[in-house]
PDB file with SEQRES, HELIX, SHEET and CRYST1 records, atoms N, CA, C and O in Angstrom:
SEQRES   1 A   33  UNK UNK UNK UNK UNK UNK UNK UNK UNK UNK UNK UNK UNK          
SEQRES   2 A   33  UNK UNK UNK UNK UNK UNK UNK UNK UNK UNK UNK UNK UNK          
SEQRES   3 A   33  UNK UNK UNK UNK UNK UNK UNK                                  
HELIX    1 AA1 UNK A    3  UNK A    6  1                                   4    
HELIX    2 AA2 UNK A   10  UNK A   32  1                                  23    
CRYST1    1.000    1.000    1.000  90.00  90.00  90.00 P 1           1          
ATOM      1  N   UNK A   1       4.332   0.247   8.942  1.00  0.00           N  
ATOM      2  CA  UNK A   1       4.338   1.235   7.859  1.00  0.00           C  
ATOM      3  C   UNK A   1       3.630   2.512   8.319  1.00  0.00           C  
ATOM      4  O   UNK A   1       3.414   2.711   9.514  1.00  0.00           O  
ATOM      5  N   UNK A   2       3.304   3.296   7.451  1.00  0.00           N  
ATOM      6  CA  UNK A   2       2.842   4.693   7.572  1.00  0.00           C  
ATOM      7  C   UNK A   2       0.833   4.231   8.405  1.00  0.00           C  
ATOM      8  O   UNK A   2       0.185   3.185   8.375  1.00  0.00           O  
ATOM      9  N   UNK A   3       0.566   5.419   8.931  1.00  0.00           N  
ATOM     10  CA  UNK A   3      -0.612   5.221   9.426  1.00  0.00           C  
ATOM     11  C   UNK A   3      -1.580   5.192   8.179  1.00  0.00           C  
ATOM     12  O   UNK A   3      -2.528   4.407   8.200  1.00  0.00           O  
ATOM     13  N   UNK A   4      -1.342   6.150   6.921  1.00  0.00           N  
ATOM     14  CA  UNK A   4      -2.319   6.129   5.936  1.00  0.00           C  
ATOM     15  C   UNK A   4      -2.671   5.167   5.750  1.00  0.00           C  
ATOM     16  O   UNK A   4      -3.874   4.962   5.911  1.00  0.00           O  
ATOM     17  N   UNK A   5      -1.672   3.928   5.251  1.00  0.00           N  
ATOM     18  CA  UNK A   5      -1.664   2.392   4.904  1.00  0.00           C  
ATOM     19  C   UNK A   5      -3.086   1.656   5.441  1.00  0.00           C  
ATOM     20  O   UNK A   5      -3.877   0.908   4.867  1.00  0.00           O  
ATOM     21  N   UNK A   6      -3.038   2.325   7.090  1.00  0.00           N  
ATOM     22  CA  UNK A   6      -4.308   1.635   7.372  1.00  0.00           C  
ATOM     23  C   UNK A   6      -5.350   2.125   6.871  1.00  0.00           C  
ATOM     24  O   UNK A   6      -6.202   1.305   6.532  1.00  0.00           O  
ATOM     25  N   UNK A   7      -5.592   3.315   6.692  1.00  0.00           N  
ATOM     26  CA  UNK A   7      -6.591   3.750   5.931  1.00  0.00           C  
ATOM     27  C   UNK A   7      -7.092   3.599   4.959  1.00  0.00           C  
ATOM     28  O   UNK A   7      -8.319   3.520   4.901  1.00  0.00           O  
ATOM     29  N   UNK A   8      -6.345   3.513   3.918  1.00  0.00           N  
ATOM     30  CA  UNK A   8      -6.719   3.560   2.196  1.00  0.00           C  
ATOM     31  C   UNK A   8      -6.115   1.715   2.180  1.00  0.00           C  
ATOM     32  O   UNK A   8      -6.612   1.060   1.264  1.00  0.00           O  
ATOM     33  N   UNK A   9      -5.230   1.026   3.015  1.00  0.00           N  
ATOM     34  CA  UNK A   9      -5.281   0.070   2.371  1.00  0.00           C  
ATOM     35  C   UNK A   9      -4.118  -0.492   1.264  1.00  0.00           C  
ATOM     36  O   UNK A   9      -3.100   0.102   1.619  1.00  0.00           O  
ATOM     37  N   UNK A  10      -3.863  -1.113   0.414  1.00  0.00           N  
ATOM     38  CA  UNK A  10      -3.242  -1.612  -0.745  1.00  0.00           C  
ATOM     39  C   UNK A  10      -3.334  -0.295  -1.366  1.00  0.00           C  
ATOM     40  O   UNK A  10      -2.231   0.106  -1.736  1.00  0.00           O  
ATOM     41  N   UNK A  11      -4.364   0.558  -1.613  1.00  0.00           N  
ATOM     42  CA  UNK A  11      -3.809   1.634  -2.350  1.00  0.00           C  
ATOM     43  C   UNK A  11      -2.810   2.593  -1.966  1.00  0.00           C  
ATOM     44  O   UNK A  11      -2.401   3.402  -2.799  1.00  0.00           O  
ATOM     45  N   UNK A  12      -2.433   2.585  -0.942  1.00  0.00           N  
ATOM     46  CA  UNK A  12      -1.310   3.139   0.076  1.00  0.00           C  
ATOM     47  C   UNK A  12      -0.070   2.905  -0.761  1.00  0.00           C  
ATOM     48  O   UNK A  12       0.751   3.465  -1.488  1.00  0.00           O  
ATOM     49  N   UNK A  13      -0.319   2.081  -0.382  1.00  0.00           N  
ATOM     50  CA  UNK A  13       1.131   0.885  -1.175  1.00  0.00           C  
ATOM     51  C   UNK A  13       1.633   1.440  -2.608  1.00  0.00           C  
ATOM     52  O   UNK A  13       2.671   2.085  -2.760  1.00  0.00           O  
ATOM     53  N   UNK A  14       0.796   1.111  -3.558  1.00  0.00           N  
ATOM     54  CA  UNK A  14       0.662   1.287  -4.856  1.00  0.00           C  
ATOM     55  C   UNK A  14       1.309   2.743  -4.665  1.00  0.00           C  
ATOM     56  O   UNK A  14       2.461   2.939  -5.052  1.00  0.00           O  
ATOM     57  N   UNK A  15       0.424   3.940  -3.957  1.00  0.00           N  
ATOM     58  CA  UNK A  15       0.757   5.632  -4.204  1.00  0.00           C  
ATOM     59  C   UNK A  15       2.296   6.028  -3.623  1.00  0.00           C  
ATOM     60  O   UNK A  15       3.067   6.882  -4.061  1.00  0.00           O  
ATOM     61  N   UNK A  16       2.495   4.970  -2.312  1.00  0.00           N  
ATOM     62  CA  UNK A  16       4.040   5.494  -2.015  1.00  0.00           C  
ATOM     63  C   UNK A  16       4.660   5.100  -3.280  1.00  0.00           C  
ATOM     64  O   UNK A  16       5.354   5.787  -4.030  1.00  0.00           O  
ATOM     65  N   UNK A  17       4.139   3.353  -3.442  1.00  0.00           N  
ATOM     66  CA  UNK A  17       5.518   2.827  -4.649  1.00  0.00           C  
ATOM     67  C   UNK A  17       5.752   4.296  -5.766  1.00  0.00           C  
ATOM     68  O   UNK A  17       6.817   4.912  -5.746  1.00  0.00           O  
ATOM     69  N   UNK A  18       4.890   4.596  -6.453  1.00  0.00           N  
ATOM     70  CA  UNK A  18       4.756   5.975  -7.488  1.00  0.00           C  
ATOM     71  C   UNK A  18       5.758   7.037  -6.576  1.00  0.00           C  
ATOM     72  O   UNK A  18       6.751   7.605  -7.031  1.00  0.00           O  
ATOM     73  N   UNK A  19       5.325   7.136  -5.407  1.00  0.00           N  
ATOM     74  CA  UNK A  19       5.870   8.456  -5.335  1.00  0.00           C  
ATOM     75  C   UNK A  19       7.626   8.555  -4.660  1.00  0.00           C  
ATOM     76  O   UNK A  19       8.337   9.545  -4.490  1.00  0.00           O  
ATOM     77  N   UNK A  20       7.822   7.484  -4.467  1.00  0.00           N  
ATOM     78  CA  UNK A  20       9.235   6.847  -4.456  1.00  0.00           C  
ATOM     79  C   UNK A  20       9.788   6.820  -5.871  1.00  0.00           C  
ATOM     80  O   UNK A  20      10.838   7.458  -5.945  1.00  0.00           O  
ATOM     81  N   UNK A  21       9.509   6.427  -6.692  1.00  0.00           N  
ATOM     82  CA  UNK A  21       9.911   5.956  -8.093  1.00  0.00           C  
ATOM     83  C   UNK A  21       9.662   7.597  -8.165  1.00  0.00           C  
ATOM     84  O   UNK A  21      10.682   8.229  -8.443  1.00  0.00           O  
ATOM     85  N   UNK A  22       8.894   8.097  -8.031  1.00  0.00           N  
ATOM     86  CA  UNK A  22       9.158   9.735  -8.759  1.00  0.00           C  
ATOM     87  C   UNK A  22      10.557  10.611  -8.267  1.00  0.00           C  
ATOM     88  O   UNK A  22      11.351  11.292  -8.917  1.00  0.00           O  
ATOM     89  N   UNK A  23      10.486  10.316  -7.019  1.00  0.00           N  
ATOM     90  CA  UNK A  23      11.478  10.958  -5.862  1.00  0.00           C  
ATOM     91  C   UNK A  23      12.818  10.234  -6.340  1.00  0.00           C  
ATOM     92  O   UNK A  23      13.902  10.619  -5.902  1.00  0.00           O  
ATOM     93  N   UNK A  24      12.758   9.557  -6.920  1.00  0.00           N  
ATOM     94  CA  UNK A  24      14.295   8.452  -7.442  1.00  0.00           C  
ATOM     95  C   UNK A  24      14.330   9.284  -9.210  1.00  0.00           C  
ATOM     96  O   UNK A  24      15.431   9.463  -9.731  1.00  0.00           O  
ATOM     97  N   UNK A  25      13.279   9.634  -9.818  1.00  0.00           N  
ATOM     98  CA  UNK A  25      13.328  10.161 -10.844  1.00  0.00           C  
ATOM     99  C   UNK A  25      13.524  11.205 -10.764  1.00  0.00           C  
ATOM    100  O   UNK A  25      14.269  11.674 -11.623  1.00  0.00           O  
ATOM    101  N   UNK A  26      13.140  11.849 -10.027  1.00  0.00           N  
ATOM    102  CA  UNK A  26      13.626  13.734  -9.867  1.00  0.00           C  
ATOM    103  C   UNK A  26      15.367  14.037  -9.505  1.00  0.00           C  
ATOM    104  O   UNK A  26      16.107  14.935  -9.907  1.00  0.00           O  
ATOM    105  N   UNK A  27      15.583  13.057  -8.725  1.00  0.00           N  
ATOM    106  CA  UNK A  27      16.888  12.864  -8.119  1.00  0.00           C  
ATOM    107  C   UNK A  27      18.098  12.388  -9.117  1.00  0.00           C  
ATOM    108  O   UNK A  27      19.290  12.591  -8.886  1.00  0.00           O  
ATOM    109  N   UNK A  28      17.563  11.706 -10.292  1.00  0.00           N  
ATOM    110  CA  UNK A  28      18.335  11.262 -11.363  1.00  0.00           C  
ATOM    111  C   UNK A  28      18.479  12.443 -12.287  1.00  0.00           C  
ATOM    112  O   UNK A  28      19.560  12.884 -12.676  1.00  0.00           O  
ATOM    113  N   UNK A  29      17.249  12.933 -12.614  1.00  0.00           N  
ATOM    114  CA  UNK A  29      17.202  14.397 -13.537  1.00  0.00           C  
ATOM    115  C   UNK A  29      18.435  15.487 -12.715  1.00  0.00           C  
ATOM    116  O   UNK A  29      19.267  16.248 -13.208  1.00  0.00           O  
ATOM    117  N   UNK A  30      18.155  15.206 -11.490  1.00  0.00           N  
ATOM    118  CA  UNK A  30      18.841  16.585 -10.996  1.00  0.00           C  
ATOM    119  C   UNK A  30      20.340  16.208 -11.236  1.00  0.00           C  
ATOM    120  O   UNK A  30      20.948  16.948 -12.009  1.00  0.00           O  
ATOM    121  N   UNK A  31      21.056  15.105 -10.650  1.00  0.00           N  
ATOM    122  CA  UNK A  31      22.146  14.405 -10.717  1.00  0.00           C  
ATOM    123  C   UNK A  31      22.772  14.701 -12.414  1.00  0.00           C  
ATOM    124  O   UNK A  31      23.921  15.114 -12.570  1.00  0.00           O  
ATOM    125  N   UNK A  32      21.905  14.444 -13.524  1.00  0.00           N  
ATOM    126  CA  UNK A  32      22.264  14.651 -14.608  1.00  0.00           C  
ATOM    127  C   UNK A  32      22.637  15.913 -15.306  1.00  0.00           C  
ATOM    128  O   UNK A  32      23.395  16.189 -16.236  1.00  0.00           O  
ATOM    129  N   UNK A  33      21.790  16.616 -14.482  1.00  0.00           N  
ATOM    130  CA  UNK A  33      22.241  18.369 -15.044  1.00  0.00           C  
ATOM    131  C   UNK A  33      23.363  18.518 -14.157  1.00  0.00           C  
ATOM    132  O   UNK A  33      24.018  19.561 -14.159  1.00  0.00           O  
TER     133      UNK A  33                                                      
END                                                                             
């Protein structure tokens, strides 16, 4: 995985999962207009 991962850990994890799910949500908004 990403180098951060080693850094921060499980919270790594957690902040991509969010910022994937956002990046899939922005992408749906845009798709819809």
């Amino acid at each position: 995985l990403h180098l951060v991962q080693n850094r921060c850990g499980g919270m790594s994890l957690v902040y991509e999962g969010r910022a994937y799910k956002l990046k899939r949500a922005d992408r749906n908004i845009g798709d819809a207009r």
